[in-house]
MDAnalysis code that builds the backbone (N, CA, C; Angstrom):
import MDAnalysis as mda
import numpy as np

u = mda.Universe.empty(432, n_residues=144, atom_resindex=np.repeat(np.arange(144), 3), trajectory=True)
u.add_TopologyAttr("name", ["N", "CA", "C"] * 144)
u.add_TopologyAttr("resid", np.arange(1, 145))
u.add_TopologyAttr("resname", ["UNK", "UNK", "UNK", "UNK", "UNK", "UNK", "UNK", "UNK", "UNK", "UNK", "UNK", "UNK", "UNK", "UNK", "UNK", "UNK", "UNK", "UNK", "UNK", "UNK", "UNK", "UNK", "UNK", "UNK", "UNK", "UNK", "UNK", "UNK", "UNK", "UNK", "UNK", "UNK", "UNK", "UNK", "UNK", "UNK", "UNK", "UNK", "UNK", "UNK", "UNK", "UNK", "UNK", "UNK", "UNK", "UNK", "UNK", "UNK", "UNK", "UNK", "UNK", "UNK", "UNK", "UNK", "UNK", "UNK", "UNK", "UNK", "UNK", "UNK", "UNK", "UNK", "UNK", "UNK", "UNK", "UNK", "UNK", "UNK", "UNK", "UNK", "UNK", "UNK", "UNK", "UNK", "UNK", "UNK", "UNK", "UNK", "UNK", "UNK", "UNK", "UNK", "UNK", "UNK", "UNK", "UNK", "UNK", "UNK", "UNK", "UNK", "UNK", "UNK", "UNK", "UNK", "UNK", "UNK", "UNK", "UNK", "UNK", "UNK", "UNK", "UNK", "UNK", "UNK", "UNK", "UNK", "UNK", "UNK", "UNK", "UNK", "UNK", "UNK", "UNK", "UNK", "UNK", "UNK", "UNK", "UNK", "UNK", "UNK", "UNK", "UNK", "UNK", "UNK", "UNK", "UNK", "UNK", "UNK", "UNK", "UNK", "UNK", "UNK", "UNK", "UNK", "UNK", "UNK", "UNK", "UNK", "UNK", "UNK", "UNK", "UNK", "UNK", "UNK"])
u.atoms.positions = np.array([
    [303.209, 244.593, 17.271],
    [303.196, 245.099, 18.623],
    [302.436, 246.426, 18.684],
    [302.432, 247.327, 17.380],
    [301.852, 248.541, 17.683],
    [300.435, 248.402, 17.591],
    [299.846, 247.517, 16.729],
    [298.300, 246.946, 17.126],
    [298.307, 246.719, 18.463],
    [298.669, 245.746, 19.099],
    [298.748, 245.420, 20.431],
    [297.687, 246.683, 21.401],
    [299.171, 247.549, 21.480],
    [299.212, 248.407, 22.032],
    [297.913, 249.582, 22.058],
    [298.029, 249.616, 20.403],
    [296.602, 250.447, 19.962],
    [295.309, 250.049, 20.576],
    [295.442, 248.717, 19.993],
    [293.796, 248.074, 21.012],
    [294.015, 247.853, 22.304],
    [294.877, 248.269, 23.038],
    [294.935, 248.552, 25.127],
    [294.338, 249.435, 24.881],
    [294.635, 250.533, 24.032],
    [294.771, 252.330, 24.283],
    [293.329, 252.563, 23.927],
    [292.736, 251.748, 23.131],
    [291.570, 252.039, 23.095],
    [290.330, 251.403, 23.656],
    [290.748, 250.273, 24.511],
    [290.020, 249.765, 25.512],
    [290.018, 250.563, 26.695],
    [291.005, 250.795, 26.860],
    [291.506, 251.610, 28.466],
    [290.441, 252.781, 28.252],
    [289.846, 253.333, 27.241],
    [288.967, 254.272, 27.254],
    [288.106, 254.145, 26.989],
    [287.694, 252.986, 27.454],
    [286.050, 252.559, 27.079],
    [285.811, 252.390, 28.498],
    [284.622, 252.607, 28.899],
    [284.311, 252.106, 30.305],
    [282.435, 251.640, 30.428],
    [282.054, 251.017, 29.798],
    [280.820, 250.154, 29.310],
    [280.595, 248.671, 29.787],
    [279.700, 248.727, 30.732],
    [279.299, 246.940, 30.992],
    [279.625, 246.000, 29.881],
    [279.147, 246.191, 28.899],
    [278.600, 245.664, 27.667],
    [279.557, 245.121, 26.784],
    [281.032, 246.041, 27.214],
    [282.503, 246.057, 25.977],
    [283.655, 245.308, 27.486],
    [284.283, 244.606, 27.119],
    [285.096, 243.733, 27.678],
    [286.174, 244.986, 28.275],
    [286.422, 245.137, 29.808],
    [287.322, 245.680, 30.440],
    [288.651, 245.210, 30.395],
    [289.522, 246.353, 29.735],
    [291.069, 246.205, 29.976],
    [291.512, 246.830, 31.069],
    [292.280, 246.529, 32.205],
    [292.858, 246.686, 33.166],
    [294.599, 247.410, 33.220],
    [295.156, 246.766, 32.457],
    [296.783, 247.199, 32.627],
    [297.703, 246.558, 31.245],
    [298.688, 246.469, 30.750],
    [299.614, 246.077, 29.695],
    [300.860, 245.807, 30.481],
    [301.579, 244.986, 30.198],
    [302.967, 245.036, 30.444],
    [303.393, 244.068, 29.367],
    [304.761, 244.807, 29.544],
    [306.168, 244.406, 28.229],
    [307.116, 243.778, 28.747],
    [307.448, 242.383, 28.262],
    [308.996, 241.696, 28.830],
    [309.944, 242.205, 27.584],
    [310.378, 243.170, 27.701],
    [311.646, 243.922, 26.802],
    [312.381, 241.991, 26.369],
    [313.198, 241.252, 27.515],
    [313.953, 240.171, 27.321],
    [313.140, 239.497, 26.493],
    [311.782, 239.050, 26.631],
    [311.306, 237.873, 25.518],
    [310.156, 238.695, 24.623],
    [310.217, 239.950, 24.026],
    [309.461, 240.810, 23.354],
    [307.901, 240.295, 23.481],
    [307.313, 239.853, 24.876],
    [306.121, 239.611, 24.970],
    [305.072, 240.838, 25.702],
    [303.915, 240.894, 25.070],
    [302.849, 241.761, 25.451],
    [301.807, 240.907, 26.448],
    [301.915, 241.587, 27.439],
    [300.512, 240.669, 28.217],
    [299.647, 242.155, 28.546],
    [298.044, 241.328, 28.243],
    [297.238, 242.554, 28.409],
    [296.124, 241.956, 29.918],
    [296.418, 242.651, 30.820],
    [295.256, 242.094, 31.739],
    [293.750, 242.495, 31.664],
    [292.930, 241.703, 31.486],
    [291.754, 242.098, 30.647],
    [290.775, 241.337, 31.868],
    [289.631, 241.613, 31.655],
    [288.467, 241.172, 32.650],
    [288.376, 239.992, 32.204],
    [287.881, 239.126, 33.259],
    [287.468, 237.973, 33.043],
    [286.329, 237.635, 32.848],
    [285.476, 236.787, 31.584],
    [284.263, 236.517, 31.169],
    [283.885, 235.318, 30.556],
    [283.114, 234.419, 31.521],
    [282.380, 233.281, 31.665],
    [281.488, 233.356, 30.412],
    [281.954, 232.125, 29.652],
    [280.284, 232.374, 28.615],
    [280.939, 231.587, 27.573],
    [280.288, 231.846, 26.286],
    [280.614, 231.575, 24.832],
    [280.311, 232.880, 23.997],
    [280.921, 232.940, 22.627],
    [280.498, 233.493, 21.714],
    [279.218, 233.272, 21.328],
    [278.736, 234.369, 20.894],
    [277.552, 234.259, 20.335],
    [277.320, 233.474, 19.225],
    [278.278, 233.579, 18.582],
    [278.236, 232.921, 16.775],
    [278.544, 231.307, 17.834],
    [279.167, 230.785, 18.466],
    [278.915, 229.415, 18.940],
    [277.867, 228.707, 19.876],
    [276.929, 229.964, 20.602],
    [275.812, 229.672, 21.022],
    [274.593, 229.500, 20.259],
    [275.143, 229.681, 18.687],
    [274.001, 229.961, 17.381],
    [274.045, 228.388, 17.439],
    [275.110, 228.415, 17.162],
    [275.540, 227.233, 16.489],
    [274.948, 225.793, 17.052],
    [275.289, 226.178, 18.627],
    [274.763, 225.185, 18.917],
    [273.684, 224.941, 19.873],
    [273.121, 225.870, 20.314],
    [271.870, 226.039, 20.615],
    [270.459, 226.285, 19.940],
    [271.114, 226.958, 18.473],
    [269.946, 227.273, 17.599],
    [269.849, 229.105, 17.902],
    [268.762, 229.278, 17.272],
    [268.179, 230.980, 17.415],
    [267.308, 231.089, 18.717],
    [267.592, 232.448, 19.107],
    [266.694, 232.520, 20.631],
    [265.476, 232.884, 20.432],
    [264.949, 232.884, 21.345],
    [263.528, 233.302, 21.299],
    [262.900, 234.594, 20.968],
    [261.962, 235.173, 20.433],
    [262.305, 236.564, 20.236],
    [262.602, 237.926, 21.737],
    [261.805, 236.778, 22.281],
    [261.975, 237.719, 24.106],
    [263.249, 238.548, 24.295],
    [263.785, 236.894, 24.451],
    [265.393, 237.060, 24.602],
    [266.680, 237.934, 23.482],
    [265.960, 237.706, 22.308],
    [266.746, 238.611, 21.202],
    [266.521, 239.744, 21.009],
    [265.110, 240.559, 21.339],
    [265.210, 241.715, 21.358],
    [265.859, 242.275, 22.596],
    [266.246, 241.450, 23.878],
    [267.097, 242.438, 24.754],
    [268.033, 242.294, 24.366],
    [269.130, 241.015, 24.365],
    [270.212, 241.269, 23.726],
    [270.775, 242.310, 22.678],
    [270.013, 242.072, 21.753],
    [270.054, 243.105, 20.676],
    [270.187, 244.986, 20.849],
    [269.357, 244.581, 21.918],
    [268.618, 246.236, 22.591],
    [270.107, 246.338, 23.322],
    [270.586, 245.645, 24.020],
    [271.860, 246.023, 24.943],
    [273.130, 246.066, 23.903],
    [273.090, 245.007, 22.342],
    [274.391, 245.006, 21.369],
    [274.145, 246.869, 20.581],
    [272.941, 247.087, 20.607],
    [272.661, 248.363, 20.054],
    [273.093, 249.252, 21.037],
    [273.028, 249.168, 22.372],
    [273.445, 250.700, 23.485],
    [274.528, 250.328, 23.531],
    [275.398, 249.028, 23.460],
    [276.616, 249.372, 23.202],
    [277.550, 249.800, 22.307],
    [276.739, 249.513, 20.258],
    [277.685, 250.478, 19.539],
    [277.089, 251.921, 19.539],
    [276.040, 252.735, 20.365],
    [275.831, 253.459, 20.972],
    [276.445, 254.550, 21.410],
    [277.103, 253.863, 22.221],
    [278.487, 254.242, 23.181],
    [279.462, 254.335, 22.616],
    [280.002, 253.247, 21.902],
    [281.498, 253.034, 21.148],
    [281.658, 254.321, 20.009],
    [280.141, 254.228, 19.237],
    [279.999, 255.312, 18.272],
    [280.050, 257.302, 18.929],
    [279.651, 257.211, 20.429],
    [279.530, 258.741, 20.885],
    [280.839, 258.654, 21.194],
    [281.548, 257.704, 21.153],
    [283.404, 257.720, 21.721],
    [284.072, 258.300, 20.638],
    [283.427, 258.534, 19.270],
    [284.266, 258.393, 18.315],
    [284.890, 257.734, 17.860],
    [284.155, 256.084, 18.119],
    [285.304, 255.102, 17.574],
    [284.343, 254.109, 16.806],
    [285.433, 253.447, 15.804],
    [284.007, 252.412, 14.860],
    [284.703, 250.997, 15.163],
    [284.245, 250.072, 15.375],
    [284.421, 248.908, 16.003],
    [285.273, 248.186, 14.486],
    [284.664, 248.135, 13.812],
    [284.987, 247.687, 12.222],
    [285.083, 246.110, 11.714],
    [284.683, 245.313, 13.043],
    [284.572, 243.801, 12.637],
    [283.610, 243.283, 13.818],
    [282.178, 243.600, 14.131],
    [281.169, 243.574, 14.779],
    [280.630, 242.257, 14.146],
    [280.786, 241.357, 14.983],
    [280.255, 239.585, 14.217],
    [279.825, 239.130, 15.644],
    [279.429, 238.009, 14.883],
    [278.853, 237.154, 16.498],
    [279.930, 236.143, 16.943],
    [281.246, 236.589, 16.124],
    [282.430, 236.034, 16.584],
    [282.889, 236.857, 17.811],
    [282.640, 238.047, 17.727],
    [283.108, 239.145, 18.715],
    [282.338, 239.782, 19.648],
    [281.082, 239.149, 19.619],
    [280.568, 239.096, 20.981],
    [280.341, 238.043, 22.007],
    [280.568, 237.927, 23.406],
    [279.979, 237.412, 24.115],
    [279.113, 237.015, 24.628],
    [278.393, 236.073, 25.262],
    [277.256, 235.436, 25.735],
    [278.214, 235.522, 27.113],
    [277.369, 235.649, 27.932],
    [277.749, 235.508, 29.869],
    [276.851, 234.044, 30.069],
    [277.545, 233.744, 30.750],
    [277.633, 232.446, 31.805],
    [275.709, 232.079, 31.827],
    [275.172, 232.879, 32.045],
    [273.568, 232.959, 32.187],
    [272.821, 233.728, 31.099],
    [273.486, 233.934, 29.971],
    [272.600, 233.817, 28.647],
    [271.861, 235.539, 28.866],
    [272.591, 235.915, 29.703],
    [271.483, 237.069, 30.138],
    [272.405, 238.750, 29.433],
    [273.803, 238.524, 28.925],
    [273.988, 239.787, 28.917],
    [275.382, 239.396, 28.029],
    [275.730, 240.396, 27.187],
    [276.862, 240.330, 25.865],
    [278.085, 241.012, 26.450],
    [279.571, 241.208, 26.021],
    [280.638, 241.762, 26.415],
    [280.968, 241.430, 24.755],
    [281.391, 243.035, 24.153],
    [281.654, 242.734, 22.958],
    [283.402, 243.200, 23.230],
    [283.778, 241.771, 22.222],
    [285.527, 242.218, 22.336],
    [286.189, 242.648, 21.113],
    [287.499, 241.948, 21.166],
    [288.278, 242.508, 19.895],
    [288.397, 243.526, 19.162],
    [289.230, 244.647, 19.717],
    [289.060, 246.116, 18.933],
    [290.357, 245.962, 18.350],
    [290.557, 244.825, 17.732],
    [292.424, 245.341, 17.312],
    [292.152, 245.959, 16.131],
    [290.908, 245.905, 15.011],
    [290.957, 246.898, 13.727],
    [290.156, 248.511, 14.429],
    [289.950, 248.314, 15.149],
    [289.070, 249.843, 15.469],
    [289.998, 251.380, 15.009],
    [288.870, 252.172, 14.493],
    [289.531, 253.279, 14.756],
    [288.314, 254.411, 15.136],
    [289.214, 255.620, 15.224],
    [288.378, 256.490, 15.587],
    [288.215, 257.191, 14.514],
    [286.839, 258.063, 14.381],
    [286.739, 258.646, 13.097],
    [286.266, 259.852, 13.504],
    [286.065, 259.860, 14.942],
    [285.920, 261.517, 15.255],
    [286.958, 261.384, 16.331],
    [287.229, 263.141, 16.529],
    [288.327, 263.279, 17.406],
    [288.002, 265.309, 17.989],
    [288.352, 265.362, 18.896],
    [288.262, 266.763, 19.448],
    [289.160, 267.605, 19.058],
    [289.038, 268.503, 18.181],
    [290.587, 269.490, 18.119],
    [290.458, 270.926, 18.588],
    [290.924, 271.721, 19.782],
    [290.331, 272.954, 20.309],
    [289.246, 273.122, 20.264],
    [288.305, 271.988, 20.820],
    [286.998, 272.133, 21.200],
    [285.780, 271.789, 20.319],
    [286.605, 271.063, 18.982],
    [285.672, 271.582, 17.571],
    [285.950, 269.833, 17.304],
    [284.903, 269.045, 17.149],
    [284.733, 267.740, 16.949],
    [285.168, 267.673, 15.178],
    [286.283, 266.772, 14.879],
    [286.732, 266.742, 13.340],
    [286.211, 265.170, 13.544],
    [285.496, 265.180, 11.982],
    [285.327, 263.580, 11.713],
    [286.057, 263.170, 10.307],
    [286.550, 262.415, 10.555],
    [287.422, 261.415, 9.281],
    [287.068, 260.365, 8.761],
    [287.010, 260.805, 7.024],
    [286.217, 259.210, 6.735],
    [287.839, 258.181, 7.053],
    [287.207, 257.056, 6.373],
    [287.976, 255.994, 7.032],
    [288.104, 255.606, 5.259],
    [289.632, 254.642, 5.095],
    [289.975, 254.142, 3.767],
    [290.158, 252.456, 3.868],
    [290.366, 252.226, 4.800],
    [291.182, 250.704, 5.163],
    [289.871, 250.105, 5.273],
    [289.498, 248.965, 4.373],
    [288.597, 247.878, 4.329],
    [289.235, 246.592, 5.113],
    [288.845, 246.763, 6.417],
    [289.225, 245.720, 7.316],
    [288.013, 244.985, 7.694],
    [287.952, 244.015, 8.378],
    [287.192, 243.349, 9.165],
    [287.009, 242.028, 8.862],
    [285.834, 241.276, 8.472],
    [285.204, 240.022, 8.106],
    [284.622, 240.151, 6.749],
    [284.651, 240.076, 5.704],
    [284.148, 239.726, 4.754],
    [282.797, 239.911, 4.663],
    [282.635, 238.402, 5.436],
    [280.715, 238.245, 4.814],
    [280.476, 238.853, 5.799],
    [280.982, 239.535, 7.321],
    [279.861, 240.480, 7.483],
    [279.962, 242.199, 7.987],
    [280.651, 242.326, 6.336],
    [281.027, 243.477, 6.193],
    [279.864, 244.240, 5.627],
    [280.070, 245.775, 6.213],
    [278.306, 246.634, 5.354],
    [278.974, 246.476, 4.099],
    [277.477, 246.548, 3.260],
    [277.685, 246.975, 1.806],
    [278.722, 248.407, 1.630],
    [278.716, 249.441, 1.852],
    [280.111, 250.051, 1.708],
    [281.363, 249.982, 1.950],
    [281.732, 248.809, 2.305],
    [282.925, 248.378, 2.697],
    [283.343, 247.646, 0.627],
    [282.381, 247.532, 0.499],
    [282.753, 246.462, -0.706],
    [283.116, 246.872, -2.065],
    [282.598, 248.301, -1.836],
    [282.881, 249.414, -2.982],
    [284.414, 249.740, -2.382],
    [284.831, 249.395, -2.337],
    [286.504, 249.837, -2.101],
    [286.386, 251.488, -2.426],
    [285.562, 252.321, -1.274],
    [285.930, 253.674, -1.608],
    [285.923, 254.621, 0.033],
    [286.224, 255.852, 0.414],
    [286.146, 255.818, 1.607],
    [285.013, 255.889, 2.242],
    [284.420, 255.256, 3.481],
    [283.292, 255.545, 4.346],
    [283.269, 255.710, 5.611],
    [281.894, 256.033, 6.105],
    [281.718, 256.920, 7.175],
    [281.425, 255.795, 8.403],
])
């Protein structure tokens, strides 16, 4: 439940076309259920539009790409690292024209504001996907 919660708290502070909008949380205390109201988005995954459409054209992949780049962009000037960035966790929209990247339940932040003075923290926890984890994830040591 405290994941849950963590990835509302850190959606609720994202506010980016590009990253899937969370709206509100509520708790049924009686049946210990979490509902998260989240935006609604028409489309497929990317990793299943690979799949079954094939590779895009380069037209089309350098915008996508250009818009998956301004959005860890953003996520990164937030101080936060996404930590399992796959084409499982992005979106394709309804018209092939624009991405909504989701799933922040491993995210953290690695910078943070303290009296005005930006502190950055490496990170220890090797989370995410495996095969498409960076090469420093694999050295089991801390990174940036």
């Amino acid at each position: 439940m405290k994941a849950i919660k963590q990835e509302y708290l850190i959606l609720k502070d994202l506010d980016n076309s590009s990253i899937i909008k969370v709206y509100d949380m509520y708790f049924n205390p009686i049946r210990s259920i979490i509902s998260i109201v989240m935006e609604y988005t028409k489309g497929i995954e990317l990793y299943d539009y690979i799949i079954t459409k094939g590779p895009f054209d380069e037209s089309k992949a350098k915008t996508l790409f250009k818009e998956i780049i301004l959005a860890i962009a953003y996520i990164h000037d937030k101080g936060l690292c996404h930590r399992d960035l796959k084409p499982h966790n992005i979106l394709l929209d309804e018209n092939e024209k624009n991405i909504k990247i989701i799933d922040f339940n491993v995210s953290k932040y690695f910078k943070k504001t303290h009296k005005g003075v930006e502190v950055y923290y490496k990170m220890t926890t090797h989370t995410g996907t495996q095969a498409f984890s960076a090469p420093e994830l694999l050295t089991h040591e801390e990174y940036e």
